[in-house]
N, CA, C and O atoms as a GROMACS GRO file, in nm:
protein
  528
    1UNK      N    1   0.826  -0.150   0.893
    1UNK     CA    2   0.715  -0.102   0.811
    1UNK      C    3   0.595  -0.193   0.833
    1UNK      O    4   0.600  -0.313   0.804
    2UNK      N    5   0.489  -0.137   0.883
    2UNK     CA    6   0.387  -0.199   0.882
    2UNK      C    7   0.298  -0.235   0.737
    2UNK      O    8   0.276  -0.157   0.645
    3UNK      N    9   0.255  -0.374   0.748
    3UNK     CA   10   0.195  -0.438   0.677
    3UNK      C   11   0.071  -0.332   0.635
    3UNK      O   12   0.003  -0.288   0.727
    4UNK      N   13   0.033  -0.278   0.454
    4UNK     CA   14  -0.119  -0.246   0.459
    4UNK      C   15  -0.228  -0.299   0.444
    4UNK      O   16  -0.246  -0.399   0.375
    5UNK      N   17  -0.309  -0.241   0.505
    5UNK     CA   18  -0.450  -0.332   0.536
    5UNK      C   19  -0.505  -0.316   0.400
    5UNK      O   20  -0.461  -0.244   0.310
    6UNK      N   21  -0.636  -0.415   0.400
    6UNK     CA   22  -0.706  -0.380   0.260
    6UNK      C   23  -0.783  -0.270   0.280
    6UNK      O   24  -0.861  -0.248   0.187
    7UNK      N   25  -0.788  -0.204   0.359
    7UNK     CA   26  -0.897  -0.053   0.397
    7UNK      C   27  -0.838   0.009   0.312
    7UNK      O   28  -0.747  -0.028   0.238
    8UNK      N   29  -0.893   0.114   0.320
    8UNK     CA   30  -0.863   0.231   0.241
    8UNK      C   31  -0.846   0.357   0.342
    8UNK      O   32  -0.937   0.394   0.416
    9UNK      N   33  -0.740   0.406   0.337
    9UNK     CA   34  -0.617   0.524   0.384
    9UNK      C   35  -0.729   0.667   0.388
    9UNK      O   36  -0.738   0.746   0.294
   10UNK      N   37  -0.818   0.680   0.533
   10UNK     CA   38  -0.859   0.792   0.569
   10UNK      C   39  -0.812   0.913   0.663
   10UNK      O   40  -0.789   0.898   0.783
   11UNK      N   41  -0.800   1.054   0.585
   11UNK     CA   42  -0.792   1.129   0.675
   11UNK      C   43  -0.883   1.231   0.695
   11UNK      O   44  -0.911   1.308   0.602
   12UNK      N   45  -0.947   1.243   0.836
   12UNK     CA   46  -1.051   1.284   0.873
   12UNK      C   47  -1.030   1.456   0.921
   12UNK      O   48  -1.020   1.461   1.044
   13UNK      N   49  -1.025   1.543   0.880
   13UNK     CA   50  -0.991   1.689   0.946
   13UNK      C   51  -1.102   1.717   0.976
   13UNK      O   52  -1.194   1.686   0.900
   14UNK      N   53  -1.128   1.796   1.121
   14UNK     CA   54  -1.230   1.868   1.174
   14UNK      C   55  -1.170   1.914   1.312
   14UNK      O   56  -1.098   1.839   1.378
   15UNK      N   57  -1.200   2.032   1.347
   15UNK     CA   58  -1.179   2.101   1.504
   15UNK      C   59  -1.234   2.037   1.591
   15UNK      O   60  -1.204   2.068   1.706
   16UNK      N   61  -1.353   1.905   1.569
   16UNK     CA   62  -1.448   1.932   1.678
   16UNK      C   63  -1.383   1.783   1.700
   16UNK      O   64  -1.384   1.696   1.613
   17UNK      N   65  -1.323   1.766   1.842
   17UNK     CA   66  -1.298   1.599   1.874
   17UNK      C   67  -1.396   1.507   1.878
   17UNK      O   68  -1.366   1.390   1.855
   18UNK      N   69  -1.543   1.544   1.910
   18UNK     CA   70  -1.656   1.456   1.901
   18UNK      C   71  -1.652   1.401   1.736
   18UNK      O   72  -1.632   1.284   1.702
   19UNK      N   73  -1.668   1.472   1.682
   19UNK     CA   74  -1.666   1.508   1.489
   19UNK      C   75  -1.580   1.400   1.446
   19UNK      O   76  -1.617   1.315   1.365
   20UNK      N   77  -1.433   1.402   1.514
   20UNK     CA   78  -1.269   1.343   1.432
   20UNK      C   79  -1.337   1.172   1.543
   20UNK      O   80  -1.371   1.074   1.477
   21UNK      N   81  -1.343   1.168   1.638
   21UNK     CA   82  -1.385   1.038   1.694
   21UNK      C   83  -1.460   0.955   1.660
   21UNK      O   84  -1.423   0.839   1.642
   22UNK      N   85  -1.577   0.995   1.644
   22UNK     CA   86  -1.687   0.939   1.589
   22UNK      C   87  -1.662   0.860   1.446
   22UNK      O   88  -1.695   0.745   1.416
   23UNK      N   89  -1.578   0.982   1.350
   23UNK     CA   90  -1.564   0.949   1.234
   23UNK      C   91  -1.465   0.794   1.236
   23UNK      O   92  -1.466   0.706   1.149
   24UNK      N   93  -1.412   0.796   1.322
   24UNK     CA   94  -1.270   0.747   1.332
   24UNK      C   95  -1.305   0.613   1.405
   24UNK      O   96  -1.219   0.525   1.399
   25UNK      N   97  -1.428   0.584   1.477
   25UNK     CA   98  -1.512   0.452   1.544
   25UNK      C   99  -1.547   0.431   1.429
   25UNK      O  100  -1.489   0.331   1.386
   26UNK      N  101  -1.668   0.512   1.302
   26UNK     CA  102  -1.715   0.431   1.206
   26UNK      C  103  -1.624   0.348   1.083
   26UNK      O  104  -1.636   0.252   1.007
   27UNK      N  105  -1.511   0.470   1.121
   27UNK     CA  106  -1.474   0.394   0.948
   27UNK      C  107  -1.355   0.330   1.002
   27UNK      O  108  -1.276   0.306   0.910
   28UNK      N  109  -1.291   0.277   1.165
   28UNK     CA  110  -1.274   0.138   1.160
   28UNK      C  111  -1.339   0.010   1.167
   28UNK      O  112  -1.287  -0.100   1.147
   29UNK      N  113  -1.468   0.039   1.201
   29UNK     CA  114  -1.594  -0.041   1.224
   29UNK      C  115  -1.562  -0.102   1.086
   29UNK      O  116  -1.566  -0.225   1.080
   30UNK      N  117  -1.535  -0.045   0.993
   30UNK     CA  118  -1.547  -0.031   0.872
   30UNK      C  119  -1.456  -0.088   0.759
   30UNK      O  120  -1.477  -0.097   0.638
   31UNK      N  121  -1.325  -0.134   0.853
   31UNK     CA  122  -1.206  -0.168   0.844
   31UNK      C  123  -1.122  -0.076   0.772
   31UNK      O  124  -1.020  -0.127   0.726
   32UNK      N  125  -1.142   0.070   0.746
   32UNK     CA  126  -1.035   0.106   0.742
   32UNK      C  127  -0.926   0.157   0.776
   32UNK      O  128  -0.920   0.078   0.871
   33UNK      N  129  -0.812   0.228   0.789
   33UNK     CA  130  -0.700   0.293   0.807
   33UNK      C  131  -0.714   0.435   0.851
   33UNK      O  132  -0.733   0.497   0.747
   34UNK      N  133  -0.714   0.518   0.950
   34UNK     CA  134  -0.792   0.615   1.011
   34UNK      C  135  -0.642   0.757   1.030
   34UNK      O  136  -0.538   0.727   1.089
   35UNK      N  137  -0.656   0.843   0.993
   35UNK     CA  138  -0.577   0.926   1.058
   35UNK      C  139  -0.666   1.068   1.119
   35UNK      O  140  -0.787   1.084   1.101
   36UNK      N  141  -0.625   1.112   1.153
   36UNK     CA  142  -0.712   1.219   1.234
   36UNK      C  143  -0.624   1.385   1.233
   36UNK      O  144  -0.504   1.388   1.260
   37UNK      N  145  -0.680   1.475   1.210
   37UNK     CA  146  -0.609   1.610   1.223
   37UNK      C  147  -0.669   1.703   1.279
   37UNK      O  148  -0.783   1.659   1.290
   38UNK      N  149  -0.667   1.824   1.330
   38UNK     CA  150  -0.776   1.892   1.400
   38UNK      C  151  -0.760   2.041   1.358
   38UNK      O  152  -0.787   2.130   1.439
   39UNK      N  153  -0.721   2.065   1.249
   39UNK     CA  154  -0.746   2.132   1.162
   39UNK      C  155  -0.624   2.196   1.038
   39UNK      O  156  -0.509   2.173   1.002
   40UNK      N  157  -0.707   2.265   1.014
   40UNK     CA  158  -0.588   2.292   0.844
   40UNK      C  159  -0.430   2.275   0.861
   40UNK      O  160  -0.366   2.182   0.812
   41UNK      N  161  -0.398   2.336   0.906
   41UNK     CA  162  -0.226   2.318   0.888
   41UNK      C  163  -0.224   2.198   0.945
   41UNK      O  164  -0.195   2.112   0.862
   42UNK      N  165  -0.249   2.140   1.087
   42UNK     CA  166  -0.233   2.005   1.119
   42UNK      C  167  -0.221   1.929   1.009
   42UNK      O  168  -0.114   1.872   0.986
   43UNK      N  169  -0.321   1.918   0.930
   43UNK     CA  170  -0.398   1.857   0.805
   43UNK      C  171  -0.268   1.880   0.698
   43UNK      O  172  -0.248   1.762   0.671
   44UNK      N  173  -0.198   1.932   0.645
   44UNK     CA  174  -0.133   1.952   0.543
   44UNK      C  175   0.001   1.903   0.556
   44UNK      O  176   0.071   1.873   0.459
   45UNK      N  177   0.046   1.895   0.710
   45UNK     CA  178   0.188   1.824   0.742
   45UNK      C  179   0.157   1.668   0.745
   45UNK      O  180   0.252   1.590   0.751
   46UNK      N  181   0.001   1.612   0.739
   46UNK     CA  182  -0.018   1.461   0.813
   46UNK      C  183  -0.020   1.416   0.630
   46UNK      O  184   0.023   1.307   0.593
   47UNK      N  185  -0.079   1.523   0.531
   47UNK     CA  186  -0.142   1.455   0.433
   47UNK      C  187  -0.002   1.419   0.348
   47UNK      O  188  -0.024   1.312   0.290
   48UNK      N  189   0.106   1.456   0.324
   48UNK     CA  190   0.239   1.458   0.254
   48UNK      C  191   0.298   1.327   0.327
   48UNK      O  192   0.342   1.242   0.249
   49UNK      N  193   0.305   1.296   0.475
   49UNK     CA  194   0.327   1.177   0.521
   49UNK      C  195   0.226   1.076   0.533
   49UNK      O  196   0.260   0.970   0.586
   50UNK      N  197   0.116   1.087   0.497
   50UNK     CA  198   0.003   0.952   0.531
   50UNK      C  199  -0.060   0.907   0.359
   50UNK      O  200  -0.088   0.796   0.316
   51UNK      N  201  -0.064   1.009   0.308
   51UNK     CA  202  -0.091   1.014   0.182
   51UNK      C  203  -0.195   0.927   0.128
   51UNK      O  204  -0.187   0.830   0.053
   52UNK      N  205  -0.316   0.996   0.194
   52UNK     CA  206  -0.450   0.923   0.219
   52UNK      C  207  -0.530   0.897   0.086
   52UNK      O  208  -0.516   0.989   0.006
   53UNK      N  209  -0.599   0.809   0.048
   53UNK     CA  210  -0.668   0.751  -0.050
   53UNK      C  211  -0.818   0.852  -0.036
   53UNK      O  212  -0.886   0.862  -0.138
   54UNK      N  213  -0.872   0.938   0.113
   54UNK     CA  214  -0.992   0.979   0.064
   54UNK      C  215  -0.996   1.063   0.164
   54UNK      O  216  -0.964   1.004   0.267
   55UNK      N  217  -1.022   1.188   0.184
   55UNK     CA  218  -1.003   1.278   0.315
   55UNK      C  219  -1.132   1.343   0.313
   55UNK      O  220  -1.198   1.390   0.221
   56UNK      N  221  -1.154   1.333   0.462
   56UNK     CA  222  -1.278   1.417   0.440
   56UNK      C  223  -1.267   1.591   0.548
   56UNK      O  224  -1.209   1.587   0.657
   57UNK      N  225  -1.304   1.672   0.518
   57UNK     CA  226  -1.291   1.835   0.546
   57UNK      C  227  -1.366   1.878   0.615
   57UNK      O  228  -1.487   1.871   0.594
   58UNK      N  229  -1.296   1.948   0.745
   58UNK     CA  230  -1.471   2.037   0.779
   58UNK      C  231  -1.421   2.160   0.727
   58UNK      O  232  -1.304   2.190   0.706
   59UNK      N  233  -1.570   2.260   0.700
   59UNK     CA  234  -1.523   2.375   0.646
   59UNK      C  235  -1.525   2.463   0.783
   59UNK      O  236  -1.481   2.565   0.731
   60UNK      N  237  -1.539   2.490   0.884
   60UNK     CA  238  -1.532   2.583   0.984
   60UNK      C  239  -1.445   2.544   1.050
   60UNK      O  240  -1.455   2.438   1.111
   61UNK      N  241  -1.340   2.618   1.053
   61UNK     CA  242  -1.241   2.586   1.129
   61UNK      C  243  -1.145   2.668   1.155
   61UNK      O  244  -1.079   2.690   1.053
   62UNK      N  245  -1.089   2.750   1.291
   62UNK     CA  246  -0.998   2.851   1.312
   62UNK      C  247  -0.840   2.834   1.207
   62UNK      O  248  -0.789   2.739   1.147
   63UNK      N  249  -0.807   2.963   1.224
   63UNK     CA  250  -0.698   2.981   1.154
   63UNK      C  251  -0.691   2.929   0.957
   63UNK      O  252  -0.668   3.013   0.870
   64UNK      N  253  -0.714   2.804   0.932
   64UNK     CA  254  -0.717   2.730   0.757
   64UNK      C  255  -0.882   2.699   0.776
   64UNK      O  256  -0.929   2.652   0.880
   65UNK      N  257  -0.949   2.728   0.673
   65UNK     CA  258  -1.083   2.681   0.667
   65UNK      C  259  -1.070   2.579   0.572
   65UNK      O  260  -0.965   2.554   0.513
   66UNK      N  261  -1.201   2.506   0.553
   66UNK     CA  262  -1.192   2.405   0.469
   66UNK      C  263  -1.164   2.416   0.313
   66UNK      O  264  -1.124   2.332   0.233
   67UNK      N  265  -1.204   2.561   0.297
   67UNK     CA  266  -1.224   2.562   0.140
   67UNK      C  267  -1.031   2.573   0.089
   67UNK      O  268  -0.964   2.519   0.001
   68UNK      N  269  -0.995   2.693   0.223
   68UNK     CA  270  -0.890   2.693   0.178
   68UNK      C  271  -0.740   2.568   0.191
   68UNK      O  272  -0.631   2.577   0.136
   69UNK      N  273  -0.793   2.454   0.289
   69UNK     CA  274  -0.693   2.359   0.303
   69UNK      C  275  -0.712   2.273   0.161
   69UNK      O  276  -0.625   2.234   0.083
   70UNK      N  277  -0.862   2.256   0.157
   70UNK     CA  278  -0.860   2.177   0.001
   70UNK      C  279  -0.789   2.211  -0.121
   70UNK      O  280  -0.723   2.147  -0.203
   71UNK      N  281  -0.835   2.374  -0.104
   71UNK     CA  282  -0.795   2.419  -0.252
   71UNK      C  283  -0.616   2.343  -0.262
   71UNK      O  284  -0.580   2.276  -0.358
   72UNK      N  285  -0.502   2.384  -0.104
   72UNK     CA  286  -0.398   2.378  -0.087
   72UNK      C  287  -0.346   2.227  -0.124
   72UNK      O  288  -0.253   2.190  -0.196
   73UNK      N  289  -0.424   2.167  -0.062
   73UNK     CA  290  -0.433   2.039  -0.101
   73UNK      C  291  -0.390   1.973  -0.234
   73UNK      O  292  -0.297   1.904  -0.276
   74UNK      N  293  -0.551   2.047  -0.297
   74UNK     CA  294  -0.552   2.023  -0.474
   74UNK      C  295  -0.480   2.077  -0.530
   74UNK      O  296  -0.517   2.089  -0.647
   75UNK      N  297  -0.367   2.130  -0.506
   75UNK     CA  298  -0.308   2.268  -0.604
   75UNK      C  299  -0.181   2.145  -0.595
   75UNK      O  300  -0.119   2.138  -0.701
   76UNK      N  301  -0.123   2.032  -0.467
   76UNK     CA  302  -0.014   1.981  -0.487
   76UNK      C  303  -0.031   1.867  -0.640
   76UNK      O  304  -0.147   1.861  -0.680
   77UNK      N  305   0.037   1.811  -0.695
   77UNK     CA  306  -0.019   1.733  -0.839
   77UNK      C  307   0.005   1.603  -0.774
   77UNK      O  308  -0.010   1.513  -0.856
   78UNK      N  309   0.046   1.546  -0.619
   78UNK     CA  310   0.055   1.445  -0.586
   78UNK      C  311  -0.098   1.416  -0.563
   78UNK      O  312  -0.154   1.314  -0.603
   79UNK      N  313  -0.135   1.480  -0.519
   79UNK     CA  314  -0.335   1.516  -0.399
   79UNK      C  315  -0.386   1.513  -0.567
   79UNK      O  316  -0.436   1.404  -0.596
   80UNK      N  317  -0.384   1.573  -0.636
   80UNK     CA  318  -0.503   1.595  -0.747
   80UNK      C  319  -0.586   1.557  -0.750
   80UNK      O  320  -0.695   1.615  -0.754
   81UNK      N  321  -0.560   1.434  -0.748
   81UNK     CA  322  -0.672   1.272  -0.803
   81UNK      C  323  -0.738   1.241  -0.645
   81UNK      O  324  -0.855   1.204  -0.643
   82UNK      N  325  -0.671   1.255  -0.525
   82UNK     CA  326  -0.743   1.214  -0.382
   82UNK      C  327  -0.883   1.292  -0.376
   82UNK      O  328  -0.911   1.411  -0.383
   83UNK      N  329  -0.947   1.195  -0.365
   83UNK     CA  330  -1.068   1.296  -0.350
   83UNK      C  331  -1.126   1.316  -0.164
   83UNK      O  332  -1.132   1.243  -0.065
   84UNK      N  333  -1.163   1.487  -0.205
   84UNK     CA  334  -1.210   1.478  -0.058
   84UNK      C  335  -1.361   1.546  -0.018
   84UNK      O  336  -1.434   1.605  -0.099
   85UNK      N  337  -1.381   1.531   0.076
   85UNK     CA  338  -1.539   1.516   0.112
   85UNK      C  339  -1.520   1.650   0.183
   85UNK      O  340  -1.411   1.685   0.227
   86UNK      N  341  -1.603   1.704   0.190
   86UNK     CA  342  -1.657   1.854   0.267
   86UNK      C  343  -1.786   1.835   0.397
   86UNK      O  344  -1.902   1.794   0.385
   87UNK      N  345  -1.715   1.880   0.514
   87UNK     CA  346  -1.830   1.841   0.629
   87UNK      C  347  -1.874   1.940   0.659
   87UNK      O  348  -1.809   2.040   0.687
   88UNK      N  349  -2.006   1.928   0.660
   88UNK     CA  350  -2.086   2.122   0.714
   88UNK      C  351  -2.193   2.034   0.761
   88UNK      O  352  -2.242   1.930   0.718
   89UNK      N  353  -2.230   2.168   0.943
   89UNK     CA  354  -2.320   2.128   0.969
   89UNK      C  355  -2.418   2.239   0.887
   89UNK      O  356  -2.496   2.296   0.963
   90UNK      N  357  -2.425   2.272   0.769
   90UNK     CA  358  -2.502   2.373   0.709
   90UNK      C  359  -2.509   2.289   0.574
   90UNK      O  360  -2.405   2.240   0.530
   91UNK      N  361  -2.631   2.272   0.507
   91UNK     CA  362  -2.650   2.214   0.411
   91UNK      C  363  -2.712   2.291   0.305
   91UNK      O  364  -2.828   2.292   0.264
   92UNK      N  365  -2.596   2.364   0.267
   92UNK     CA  366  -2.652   2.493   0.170
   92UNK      C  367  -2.584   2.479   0.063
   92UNK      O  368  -2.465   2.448   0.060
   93UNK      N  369  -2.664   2.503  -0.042
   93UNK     CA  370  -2.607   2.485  -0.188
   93UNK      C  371  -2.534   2.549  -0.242
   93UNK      O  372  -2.490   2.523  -0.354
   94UNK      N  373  -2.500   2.659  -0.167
   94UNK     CA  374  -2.385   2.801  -0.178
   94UNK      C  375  -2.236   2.663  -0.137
   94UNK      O  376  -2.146   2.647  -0.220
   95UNK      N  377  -2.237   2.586  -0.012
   95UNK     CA  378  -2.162   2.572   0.077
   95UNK      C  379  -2.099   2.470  -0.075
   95UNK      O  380  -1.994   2.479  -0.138
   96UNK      N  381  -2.191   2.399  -0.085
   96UNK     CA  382  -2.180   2.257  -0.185
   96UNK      C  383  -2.082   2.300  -0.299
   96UNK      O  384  -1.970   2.260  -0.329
   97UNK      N  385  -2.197   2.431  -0.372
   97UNK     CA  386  -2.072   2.477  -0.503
   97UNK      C  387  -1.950   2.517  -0.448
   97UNK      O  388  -1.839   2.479  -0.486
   98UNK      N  389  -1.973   2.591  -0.361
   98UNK     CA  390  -1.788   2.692  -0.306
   98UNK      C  391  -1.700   2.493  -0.296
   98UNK      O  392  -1.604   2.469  -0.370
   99UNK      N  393  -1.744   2.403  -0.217
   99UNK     CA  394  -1.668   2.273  -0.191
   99UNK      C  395  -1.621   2.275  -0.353
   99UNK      O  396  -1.501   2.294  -0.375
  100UNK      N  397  -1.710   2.256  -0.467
  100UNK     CA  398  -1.655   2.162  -0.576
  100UNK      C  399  -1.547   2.284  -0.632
  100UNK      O  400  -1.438   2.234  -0.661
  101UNK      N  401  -1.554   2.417  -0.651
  101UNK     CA  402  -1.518   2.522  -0.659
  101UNK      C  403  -1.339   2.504  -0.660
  101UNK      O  404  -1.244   2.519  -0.737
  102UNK      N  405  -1.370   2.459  -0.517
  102UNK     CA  406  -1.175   2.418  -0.442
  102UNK      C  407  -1.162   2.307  -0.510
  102UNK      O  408  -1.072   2.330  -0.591
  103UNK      N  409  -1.205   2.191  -0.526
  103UNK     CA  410  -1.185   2.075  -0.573
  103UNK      C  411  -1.253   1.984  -0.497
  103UNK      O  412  -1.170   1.894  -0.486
  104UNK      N  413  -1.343   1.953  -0.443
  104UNK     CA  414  -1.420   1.825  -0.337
  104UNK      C  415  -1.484   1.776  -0.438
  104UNK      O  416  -1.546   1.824  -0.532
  105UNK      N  417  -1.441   1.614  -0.381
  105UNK     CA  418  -1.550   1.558  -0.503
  105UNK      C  419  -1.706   1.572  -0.443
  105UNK      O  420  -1.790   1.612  -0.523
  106UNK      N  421  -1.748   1.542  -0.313
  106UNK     CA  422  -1.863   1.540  -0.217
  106UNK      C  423  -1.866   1.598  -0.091
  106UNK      O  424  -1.765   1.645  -0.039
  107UNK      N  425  -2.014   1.600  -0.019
  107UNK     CA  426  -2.069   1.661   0.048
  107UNK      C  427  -2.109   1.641   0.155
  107UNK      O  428  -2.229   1.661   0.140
  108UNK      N  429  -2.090   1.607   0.282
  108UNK     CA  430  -2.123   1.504   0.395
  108UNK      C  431  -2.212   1.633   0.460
  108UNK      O  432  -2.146   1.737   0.456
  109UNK      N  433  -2.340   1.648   0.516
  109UNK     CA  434  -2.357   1.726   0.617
  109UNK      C  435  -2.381   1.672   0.786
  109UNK      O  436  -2.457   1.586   0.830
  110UNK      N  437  -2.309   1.739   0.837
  110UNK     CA  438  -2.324   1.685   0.977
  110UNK      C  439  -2.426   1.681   1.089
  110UNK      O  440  -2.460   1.793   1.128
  111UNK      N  441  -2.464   1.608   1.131
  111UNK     CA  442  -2.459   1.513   1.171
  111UNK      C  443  -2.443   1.377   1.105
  111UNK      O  444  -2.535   1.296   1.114
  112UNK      N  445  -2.306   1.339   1.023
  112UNK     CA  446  -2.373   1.186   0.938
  112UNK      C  447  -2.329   1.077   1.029
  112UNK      O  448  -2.261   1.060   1.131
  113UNK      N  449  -2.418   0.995   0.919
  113UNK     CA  450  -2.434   0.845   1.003
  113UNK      C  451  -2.341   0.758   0.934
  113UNK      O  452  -2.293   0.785   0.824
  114UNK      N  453  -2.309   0.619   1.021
  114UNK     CA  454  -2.218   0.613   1.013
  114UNK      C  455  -2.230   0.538   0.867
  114UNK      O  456  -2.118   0.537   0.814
  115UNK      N  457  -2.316   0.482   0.795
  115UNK     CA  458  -2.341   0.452   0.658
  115UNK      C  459  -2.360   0.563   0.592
  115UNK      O  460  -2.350   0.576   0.470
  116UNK      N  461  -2.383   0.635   0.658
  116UNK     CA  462  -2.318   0.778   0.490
  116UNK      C  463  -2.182   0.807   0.450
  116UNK      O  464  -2.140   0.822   0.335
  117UNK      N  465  -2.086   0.815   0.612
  117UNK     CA  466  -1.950   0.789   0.564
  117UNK      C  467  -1.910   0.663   0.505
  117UNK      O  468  -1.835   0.678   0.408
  118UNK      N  469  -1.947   0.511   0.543
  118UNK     CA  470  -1.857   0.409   0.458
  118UNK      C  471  -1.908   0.439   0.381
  118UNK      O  472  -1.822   0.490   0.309
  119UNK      N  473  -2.053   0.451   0.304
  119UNK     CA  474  -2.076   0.479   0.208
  119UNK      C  475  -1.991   0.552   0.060
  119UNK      O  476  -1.953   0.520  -0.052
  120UNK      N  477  -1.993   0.621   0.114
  120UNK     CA  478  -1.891   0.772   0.094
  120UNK      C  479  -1.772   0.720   0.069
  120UNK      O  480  -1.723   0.740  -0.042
  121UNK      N  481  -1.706   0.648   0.159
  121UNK     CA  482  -1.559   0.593   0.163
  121UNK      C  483  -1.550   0.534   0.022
  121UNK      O  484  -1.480   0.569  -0.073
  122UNK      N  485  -1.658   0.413   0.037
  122UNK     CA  486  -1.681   0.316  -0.017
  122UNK      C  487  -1.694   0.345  -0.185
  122UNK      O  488  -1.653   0.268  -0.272
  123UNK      N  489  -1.757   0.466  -0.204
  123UNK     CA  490  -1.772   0.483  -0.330
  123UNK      C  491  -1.640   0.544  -0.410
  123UNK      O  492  -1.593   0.518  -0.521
  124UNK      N  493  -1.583   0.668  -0.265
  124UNK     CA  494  -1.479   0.708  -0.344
  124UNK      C  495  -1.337   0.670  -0.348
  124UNK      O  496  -1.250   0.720  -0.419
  125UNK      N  497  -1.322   0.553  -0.242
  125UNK     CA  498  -1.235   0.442  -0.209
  125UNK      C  499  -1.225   0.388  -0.345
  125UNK      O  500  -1.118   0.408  -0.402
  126UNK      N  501  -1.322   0.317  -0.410
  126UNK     CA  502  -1.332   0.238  -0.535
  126UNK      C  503  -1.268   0.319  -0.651
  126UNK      O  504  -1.181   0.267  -0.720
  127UNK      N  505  -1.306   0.434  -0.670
  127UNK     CA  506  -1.241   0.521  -0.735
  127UNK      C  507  -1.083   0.520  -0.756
  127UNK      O  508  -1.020   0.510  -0.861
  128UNK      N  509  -1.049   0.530  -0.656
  128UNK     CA  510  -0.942   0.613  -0.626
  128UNK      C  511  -0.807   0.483  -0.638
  128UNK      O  512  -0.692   0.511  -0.672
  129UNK      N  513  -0.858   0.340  -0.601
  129UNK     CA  514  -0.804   0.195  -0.570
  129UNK      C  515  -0.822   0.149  -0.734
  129UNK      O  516  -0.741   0.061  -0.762
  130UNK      N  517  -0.905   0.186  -0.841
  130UNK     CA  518  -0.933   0.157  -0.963
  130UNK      C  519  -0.807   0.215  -1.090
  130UNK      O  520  -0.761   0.165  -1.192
  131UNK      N  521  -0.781   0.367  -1.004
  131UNK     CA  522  -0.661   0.454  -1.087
  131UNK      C  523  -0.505   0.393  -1.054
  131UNK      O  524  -0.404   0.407  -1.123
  132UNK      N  525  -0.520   0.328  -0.938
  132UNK     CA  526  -0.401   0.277  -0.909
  132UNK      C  527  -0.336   0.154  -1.010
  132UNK      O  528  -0.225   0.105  -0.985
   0.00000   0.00000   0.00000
């Protein structure tokens, strides 16, 4: 069993490998704990074994979309409290409510930088490390 780091336990879902990479350079830059999925169902077998502290979602995505992996997500009573982030390259306030709707706590639109995700991490990392 590997030793855990003091990071905080990310899993990053998105189709697009530029999208899951990028994310996955900043927020070890960042020191944290990185897992990667490339879309919904991927996402739902990794989250029961990795059992991530903060996940972030894209909503376009073949076969599980984002709204509906979250909702799946939130509906388990282990996930409840994990909060997760919603990635759109569309920054529409339709997109924002439908996210909180399923359960997201926040809103990333894409292209972000890489201080909007630790940011992000960072805020809802604290959260989430506070209930523990």
């Amino acid at each position: 069993m590997s030793i855990p780091s003091s990071g905080v336990k990310v899993l990053v879902i998105d189709d697009s490998n530029t999208i899951r990479r990028s994310a996955e350079i900043f927020l070890k830059q960042g020191g944290h704990d990185v897992l990667l999925a490339e879309d919904g169902f991927d996402a739902l077998s990794k989250v029961n074994d990795y059992e991530p502290d903060v996940i972030f979602c894209d909503i376009l995505m073949p076969r599980l979309d984002g709204y509906q992996t979250c909702a799946i997500i939130k509906r388990n009573a282990r996930f409840t409290d994990v909060p997760i982030v919603m990635l759109s390259s569309k920054d529409g306030v339709f997109d924002k409510a439908r996210g909180r709707m399923v359960g997201s706590q926040d809103y990333l639109t894409k292209p972000f930088t890489k201080d909007q995700l630790l940011q992000t991490v960072k805020a809802l990392g604290a959260i989430k490390q506070k209930e523990v």
